[in-house]
C-alpha positions in Angstrom: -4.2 -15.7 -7.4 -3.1 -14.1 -3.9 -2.1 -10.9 -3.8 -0.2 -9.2 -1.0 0.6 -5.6 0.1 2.9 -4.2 2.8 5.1 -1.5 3.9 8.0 -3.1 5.5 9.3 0.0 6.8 12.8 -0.8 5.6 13.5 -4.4 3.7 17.1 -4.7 5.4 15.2 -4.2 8.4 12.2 -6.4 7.7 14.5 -8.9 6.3 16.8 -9.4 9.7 13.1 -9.5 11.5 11.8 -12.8 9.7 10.3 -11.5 6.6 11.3 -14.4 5.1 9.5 -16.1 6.9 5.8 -14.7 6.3 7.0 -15.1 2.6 7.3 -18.4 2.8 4.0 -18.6 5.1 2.0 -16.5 2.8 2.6 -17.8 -0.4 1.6 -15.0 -2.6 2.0 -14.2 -6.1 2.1 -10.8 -6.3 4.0 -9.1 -3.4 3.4 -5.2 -3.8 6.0 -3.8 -1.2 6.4 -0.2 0.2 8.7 2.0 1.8 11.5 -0.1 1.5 14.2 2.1 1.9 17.1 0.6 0.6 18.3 0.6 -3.2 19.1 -3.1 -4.9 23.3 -2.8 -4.7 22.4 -2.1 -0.9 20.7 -5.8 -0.3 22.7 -8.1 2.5 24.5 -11.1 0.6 22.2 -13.4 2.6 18.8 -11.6 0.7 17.0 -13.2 -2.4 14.1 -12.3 -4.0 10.7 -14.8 -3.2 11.8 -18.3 -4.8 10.3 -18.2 -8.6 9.8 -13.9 -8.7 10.6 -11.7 -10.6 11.5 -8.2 -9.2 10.5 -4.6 -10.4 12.3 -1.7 -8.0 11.3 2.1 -7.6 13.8 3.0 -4.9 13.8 6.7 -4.5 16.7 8.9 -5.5 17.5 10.0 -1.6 18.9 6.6 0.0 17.4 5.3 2.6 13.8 6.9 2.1 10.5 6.0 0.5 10.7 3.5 -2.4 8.3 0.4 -3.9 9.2 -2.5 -4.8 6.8 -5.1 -7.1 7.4 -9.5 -6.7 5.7 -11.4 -9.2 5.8 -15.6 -10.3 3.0 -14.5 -13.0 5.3 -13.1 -15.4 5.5 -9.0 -15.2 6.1 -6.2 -16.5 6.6 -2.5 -16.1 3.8 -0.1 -17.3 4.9 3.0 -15.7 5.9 4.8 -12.5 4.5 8.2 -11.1 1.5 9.8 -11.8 1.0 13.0 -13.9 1.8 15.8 -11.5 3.4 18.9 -12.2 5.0 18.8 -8.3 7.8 17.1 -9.4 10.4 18.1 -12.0 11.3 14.6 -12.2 9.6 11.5 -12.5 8.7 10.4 -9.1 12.1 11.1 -7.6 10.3 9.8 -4.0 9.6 6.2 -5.4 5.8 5.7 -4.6 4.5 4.4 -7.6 4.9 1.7 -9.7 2.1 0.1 -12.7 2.9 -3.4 -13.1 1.3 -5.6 -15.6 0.8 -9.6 -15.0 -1.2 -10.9 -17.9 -4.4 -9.3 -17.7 -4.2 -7.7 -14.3 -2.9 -4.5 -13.6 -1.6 -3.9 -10.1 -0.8 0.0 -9.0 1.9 -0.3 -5.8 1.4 2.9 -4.0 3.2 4.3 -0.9 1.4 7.9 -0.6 2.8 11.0 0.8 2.8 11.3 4.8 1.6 15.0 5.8 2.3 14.6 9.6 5.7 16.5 9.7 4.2 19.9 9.4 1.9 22.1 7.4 4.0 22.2 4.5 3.9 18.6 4.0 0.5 18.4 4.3 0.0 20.8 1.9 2.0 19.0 -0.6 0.3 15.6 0.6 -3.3 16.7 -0.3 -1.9 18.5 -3.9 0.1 15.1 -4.6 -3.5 13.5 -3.8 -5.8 15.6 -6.0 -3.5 14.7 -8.7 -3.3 11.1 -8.1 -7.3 11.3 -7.8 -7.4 12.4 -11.9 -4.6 9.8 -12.6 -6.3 6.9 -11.3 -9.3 7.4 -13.2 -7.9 5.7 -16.3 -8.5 2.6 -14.3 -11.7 2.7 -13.5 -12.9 3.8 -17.0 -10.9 0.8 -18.3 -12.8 -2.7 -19.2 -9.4 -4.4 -18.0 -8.9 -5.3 -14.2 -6.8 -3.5 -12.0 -6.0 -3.5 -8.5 -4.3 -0.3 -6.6 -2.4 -1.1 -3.3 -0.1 0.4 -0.9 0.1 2.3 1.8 -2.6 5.3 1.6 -1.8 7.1 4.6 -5.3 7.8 5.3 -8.1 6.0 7.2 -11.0 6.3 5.6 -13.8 5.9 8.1 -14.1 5.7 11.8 -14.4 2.1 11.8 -10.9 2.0 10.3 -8.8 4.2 13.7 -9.2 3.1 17.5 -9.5 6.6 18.4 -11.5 9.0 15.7 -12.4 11.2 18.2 -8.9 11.9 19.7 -7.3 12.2 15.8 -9.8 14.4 14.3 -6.5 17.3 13.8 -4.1 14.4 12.8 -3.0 13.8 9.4 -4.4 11.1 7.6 -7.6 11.2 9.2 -8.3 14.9 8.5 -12.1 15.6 7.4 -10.2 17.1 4.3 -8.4 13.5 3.4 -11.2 11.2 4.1 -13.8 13.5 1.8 -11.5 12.7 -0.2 -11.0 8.9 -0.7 -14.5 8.9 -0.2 -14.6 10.5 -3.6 -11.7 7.9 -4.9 -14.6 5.4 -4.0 -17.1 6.9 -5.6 -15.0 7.1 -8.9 -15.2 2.9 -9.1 -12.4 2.1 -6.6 -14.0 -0.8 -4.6 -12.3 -1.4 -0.9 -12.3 -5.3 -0.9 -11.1 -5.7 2.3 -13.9 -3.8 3.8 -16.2 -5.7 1.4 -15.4 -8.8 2.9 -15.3 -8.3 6.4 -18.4 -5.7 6.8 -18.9 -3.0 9.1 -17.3 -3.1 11.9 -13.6 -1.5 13.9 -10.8 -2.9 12.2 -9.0 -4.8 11.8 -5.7 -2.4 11.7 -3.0 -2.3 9.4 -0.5 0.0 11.1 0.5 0.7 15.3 2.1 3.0 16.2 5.3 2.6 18.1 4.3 4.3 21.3 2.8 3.3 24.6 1.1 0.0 24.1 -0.7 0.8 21.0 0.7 -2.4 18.9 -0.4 -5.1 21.8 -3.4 -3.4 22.7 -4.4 -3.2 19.1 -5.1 0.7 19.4 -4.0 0.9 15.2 -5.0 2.5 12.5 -6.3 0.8 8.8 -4.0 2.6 6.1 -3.0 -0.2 3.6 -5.7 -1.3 1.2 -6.3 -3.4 -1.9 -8.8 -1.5 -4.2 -10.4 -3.0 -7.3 -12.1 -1.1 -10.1 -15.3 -2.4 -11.5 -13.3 -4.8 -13.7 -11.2 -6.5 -11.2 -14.4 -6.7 -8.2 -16.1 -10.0 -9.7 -13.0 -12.0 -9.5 -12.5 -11.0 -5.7 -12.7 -14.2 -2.7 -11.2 -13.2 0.0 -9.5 -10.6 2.7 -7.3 -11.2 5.8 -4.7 -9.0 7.5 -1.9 -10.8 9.1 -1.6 -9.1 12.4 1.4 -11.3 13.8 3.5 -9.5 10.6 2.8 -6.5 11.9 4.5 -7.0 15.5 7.1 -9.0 13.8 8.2 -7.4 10.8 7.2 -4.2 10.3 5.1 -1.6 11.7 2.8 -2.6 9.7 1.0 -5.8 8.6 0.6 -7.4 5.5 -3.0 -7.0 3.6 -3.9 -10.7 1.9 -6.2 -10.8 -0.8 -7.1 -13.8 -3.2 -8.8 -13.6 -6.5 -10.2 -16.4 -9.0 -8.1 -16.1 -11.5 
């Protein structure tokens, strides 16, 4: 089974880019998109789902912003969406998360909360995180396998930023947010990507749009696949499909294959 996650930074957008085009290239199963931006009635005629997928939406309730979207040709269905929070007075009016079922394998599509536009954000970023901490541990004190993925918005080590030095005051690599998904790790989240590939800087999952940072690779590792204890033995393999990233989106697309 292959498994894919990216933030597309807009679907309209990634769609007139090519994204068709890594779909067909990829060949996934389960696509776990984020911040797609756009709600379903909002779609260009031209636009269809992956050929053989079915299609689970979060959009959020402000168009234009946030929202998740879940692919699947291994049947689905919908377990939930948000987590337990008391920020929000409605169910996760921003669209960031959405449990999926297919057969025995649950998949959590994440976008979390940016902090970078000020300290109010932030503030709200690291409650929204604490929260989502407690949440996810019915996963990893489950016996069934579950993968979460998405957009994190956090780099976890130094090995995952060019610069660690130059970013120690920037959100999503504050000293405050990587003690904390070190702690998500320790709970039974397993990194698989980092698993495979071993120590080392990189590879990046997100560029940013200034200077030269996406063709010099000078990027950041923010999207991850994360199995609990469950899900870990059935895990093969890890790639990140740079090229989608300077194509697409922003971003590029984490691959992940399991035997099952």
């Amino acid at each position: 089974m292959r498994v894919v996650t990216w933030n597309l930074n807009g679907i309209r957008a990634a769609h007139r880019k090519g994204l068709d085009r890594f779909i067909d290239l990829i060949d996934a199963d389960i696509w776990l998109f984020q911040e797609t931006r756009a709600l379903p009635e909002q779609m260009p005629d031209d636009w269809a789902p992956p050929k053989g997928h079915e299609v689970l939406w979060h959009p959020a309730q402000k168009k234009g912003y946030s929202g998740v979207m879940t692919c699947s040709r291994t049947g689905i269905s919908e377990v939930g969406r948000g987590i337990d929070t008391e920020l929000d007075e409605i169910r996760d009016p921003d669209g960031r998360v959405l449990h999926t079922k297919h057969g025995d394998l649950h998949c959590v599509n994440m976008y979390l909360p940016n902090g970078s536009s000020g300290p109010e954000r932030q503030a709200y970023k690291e409650r929204w995180i604490e929260d989502m901490l407690v949440w996810s541990k019915r996963f990893t004190d489950s016996d069934e396998p579950a993968l979460l993925c998405g957009d994190l918005n956090i780099a976890h080590e130094e090995d995952d930023i060019w610069n660690p030095s130059g970013n120690r005051k920037t959100s999503g690599f504050l000293d405050c947010e990587r003690e904390w998904f070190t702690r998500l790790l320790d709970n039974g989240w397993h990194d698989l990507l980092r698993i495979h590939i071993g120590p080392g800087k990189g590879p990046y999952t997100w560029w940013s749009n200034r200077g030269r940072a996406r063709e010099e690779d000078r990027g950041w590792r923010i999207d991850y696949v994360l199995a609990n204890a469950a899900a870990r033995p059935l895990f093969k393999s890890a790639e990140v499909l740079r090229e989608g990233g300077l194509t697409v989106s922003d971003h590029a697309p984490l691959i992940v294959d399991l035997d099952m």
